[in-house]
C-alpha positions in Angstrom: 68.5 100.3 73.3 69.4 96.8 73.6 68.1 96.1 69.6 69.6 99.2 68.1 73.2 98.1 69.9 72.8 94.7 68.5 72.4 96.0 64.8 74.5 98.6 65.6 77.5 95.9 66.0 76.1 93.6 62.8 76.7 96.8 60.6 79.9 97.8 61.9 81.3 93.9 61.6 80.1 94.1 57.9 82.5 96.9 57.4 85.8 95.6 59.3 88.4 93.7 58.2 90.7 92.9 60.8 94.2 92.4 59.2 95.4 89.0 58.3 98.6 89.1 60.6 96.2 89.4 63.5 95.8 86.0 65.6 94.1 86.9 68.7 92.6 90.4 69.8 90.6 92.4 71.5 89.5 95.9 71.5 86.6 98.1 72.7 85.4 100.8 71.0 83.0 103.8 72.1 81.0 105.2 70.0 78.9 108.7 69.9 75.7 108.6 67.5 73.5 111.7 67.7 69.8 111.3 67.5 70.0 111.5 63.0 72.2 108.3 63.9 75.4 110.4 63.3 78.6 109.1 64.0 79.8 112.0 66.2 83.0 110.0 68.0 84.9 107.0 68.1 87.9 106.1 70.4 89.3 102.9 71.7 88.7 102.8 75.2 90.9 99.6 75.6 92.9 98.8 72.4 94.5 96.0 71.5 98.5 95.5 71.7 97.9 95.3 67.3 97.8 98.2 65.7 96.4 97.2 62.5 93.5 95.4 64.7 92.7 98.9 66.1 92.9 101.1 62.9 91.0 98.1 61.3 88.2 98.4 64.0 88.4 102.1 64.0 87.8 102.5 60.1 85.0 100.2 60.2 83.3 102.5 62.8 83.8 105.5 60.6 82.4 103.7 57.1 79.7 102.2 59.1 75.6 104.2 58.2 74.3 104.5 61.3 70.1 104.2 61.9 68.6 107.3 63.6 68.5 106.6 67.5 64.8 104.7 68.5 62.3 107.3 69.6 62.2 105.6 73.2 66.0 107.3 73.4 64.9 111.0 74.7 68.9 111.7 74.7 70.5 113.7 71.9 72.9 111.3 71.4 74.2 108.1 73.6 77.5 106.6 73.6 77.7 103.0 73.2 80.7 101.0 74.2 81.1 97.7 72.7 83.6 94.6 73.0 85.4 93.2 69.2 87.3 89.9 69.2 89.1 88.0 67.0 90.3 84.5 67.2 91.9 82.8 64.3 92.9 79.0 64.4 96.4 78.0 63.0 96.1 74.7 60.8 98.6 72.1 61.4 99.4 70.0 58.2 101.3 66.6 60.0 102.1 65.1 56.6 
């Protein structure tokens, strides 16, 4: 299930964006995808101390199309739990 996670997390990254307040968070987010690749559930399992980070996160997880579950997955669904971060860099202008 390794694959599907992976593109899982590309698809739901080209959906989010993280509020430009935010410095430096982290959040991880479970998901529940039925075998037609259904978004049944999303929660923060560990949120970040930023709101906006988390809703950010969360509304990318809920506009994100999801693929059908590989055949290999005999499950009805899985839940998949995965780690987002965000680092931004200040710039210094020493003029």
């Amino acid at each position: 299930i390794g694959p599907y996670a992976d593109s899982t997390r590309r698809s739901i990254k080209g959906n989010w964006y993280p509020p430009a307040a935010s410095f430096e968070n982290t959040a991880i987010i479970i998901l529940t995808i039925n075998k037609d690749g259904q978004l049944e559930n999303c929660y923060l399992s560990s949120p970040s101390p930023d709101e906006g980070f988390n809703e950010s996160l969360i509304n990318a997880a809920r506009k994100t199309k999801y693929a059908p579950l590989p055949d290999e997955v005999k499950e009805d669904k899985v839940d998949l739990d995965m780690e987002f971060s965000m680092k931004r860099r200040t710039i210094l202008n020493n003029n």
